[in-house]
Each structure stands twice: as C-alpha cells, then as structure tokens.
N, C-alpha and C positions, 0 to 999 in steps of 0.2 A: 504494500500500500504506500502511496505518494505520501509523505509528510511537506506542511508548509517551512518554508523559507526566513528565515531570521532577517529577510526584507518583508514577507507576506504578512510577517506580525506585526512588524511597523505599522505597515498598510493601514491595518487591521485596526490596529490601538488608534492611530491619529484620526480614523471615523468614528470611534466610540465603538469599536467591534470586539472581544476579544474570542480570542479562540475558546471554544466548547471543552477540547481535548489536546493533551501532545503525547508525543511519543516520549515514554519515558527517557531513553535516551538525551532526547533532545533538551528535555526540561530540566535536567539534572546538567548537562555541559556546556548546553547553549549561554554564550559571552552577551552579557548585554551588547545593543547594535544602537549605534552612534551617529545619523545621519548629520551632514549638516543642513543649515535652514532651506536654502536655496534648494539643495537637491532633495531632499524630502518634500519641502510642498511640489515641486514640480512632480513627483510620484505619485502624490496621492492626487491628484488634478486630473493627471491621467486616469488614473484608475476608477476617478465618478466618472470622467466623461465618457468611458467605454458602456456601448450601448448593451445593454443585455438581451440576449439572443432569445427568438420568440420560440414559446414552448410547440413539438412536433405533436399536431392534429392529423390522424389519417383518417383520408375519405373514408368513409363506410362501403360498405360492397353491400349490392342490391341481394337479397336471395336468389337464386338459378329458382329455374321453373324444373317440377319433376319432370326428369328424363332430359333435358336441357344437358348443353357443353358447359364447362366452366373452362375459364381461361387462366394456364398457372402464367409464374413469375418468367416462367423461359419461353413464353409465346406458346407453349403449344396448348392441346386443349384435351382435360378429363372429362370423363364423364360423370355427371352428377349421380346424385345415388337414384336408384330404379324406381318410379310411380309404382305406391303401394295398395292394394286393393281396395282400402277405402278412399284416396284420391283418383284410383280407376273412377271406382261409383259414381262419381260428383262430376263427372266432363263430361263437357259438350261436344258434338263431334268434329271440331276442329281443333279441340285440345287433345283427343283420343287418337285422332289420326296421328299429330305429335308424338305424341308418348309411345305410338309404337314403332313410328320410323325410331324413336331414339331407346329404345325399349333395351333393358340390358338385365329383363328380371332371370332368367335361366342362361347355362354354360354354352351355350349354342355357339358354336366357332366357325370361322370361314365368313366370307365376304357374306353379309346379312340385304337380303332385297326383300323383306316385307313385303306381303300381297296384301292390299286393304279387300274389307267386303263392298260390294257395289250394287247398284239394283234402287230399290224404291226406298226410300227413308221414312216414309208414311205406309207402312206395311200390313200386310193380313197376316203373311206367313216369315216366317226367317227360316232358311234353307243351310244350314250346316256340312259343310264337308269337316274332313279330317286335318291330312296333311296338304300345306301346297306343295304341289309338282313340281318339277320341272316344267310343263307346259304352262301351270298356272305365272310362273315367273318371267317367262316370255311374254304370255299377254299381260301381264301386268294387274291379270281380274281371277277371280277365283273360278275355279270348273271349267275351265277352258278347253277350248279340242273339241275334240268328239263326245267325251261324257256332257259336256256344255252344251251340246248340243240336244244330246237326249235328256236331259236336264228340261230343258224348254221345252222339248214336247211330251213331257210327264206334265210339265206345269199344267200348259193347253190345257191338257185330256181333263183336269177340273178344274177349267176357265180359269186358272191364274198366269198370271204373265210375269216375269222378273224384272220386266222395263216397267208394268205399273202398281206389281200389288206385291212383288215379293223380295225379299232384301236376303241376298246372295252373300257365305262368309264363308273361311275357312277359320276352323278351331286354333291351329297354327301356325301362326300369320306368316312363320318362315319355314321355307325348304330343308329339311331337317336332307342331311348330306351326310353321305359316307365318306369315309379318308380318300375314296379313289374320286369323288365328286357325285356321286349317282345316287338317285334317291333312298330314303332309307325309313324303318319305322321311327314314328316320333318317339323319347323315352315320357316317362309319368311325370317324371321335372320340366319339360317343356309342354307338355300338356296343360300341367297346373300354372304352368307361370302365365298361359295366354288366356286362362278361363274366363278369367275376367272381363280383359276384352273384348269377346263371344259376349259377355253376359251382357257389357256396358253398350255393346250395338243392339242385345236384343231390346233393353229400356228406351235406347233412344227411338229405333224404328219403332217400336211401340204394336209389334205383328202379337198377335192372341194364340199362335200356333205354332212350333218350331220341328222342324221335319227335317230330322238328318238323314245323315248319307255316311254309311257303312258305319264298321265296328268303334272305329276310333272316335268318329265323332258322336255317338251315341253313352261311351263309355264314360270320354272325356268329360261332356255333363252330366251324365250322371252320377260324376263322382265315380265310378266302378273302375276297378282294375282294367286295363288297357286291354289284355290277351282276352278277356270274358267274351265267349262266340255270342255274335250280336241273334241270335235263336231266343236267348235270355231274354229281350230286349224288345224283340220285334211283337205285333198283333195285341197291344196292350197301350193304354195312354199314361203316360208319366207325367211329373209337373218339375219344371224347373224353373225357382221364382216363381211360383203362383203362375206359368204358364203350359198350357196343354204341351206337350213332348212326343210326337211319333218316331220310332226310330223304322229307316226301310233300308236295304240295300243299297248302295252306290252305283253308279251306273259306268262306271267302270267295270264291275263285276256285271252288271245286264250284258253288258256290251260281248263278255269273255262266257256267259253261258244266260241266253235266249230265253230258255225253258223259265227260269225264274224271272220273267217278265208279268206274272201272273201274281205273283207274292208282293212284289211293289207294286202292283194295282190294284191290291188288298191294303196294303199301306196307305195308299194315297185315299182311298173312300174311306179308311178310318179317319186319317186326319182332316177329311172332310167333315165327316161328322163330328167330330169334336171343335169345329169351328161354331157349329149350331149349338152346342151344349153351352149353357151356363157357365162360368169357371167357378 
C-alpha cells in the first residue's frame, strides 16, 4: 500500500487536513518537514486549484428481449438466455415468430433454419405434423411436396381449406439432422423444448380442433412417450388445452401404403364431429 509523503502532510496540515492514519514506520522516523514560505504557499495553491475528477456513471444497459442477441465487450454477439414457457404463453405472433428464429431452448446443432406454421391465423382446425423435413426446409412452409399436397385434398374432402380455415404447423420447428446431414427422428428434448410453440400458435389461431399427423406429433402433445404406436392414439378424441385433439396418420405414410386411406377418412369424420360437439 502507497503511504503519503512528508510533502503530502504538509499539504494536508496547511488546509486544516490531517491524516486519519500513518504507517507506523513513518510516524515513528518521519523528521519534521520545513518548507519555506514562498515555496509552501505556492504548493498548496496548487493543490486547491486542481480540479477534482468527476465521479465514473455507467450507462445502464437496456434488458435483451427473450431469445434476442446480446452484444459483448469484443463486438461479437451471445445469445441471450432461451424464452421460457411462461413468456412463450404471453406472445403475440410476431414476438413468437422471434423467439423461435432465435430459439436456443434444446441441444439441436448444425446450421438451424426454423420452419414457421402458415395457413389461416383465424382458424377452425390446427393441423400438426411432427418433424420438419428436408422438403419442408426448402419450401420454407411446413408439409411441403407431395404429403402437402395430399394434405389439401384431405382438407377438401370436409370443406376445409389451409388458405382459409386451417393453420398448418410442425411440432419441431427445426430439421432434426443426423451427423451425415439426412433427416433423423426428433429426440423427447426437442420435442419438449418446441411444445410450446405448437401450443402458443394453437391460442393465437384460436382453431377448436387440432388434427395431427403421425406418431410424433400426436405423442409430442400429448405428453406420451415418442416411440408409443400412434394405434394408442388414433379413433378416440383427446383434449389439449381444453381443445378437441384427433390424432390420424400422416400422409407421408398414405402416400407409402394406399390401403390405409380408409383409416384417415375415419379420422377426419371424427374430427368432424367433434367440431359440432360442445367443448
């Protein structure tokens, strides 16, 4: 530690200051200090006129918005901590879209291209697939290709349309990838981390019926284990959120065996009539 100066005491005494403390040392050897007139007042003249330096205020820093960048000291930029289920609940859907381009709630690695759900936002039904494709990542929309296709003329066949009454999503919003890049099953960690999302589009579209598509997306809300054969599942109305739940087959599997074309058109008249029922 710096000790003062057998000048600094001077200083000190001729303003009426005296020191608090000395170092033992000092107070026991230190010689009395003898200025003469002249050069003493010109010290201490100095030393009032010396301006005292203004105390250091730091700007405050705004809060990051959940899921938002934050910017460190080296320019580069972190990511803020991950939107939590209950600031899911509460967005609007241009906050939602947000949060899940910046979404960083499960371990999911590799270049992240989120597929948002599209379709009607004033809905009758919400239409759940599982995972996005590969195809879905190219169009940029969920069910894309060929099951999108047959997707829309499932709709038809009980007068619903995806352009006006149904809102189109997948359960997880990203391409769940193997090490080689090719598509891969979702795990129950990415499942759970996007349920929310699914839930917080089914509130805003505000649809009375929610009609998946295969095992995954049936499982995924209903809380069940992933592997569970969607047989469990199917021919029966569920509730999730206080809203009616049909789960049918995916139309990727219609597409790979015909015959059960007959089963998702038992699905869909159920989910028909659970549009009529009371909730």
């Amino acid at each position: 530690m710096n000790t003062m100066s057998h000048r600094d005491c001077a200083f000190l005494a001729e303003m009426g200051i005296a020191p608090l403390w000395r170092a033992r040392a000092q107070a026991q050897a230190a010689p009395a200090l003898h200025l003469e007139p002249e050069a003493e007042t010109e010290a201490v003249s100095e030393v009032i006129a010396a301006p005292a330096p203004a105390p250091y205020q730091p700007m405050p820093s705004p809060a990051p918005a959940p899921g938002s960048l934050i910017e460190s000291a080296w320019g580069d930029t972190a990511p803020a901590p991950p939107a939590t289920d209950e600031e899911i609940a509460r967005m609007d859907w241009r906050a939602l879209s947000a949060a899940i381009a910046a979404c960083s709630r499960c371990a999911c690695k590799g270049e992240r291209k989120p597929v948002f759900g599209n379709g009607a936002r004033a809905a009758v039904w919400m239409v759940a697939a599982g995972a996005t494709t590969t195809a879905d990542e190219k169009e940029r929309q969920p069910m894309a290709g060929d099951p999108g296709k047959l997707l829309s003329n499932m709709l038809a066949a009980v007068a619903l349309s995806r352009d006006e009454n149904v809102y189109v999503t997948n359960l997880i919003k990203c391409r769940p990838a193997s090490a080689s890049g090719s598509d891969r099953a979702p795990t129950l960690d990415e499942a759970a981390a996007c349920r929310p999302f699914a839930l917080r589009e089914l509130a805003l579209c505000g649809a009375g019926t929610v009609l998946t598509l295969g095992q995954i997306a049936a499982n995924g809300l209903l809380g069940k284990p992933l592997q569970e054969p969607l047989a469990g599942s199917r021919g029966s109305v569920h509730h999730v959120h206080g809203v009616a739940l049909v789960a049918t087959l995916h139309p990727g599997e219609l597409l790979r065996r015909g015959a059960d074309k007959a089963l998702a058109w038992a699905d869909l008249c159920l989910a028909r009539r659970a549009d009529a029922e009371p909730g």
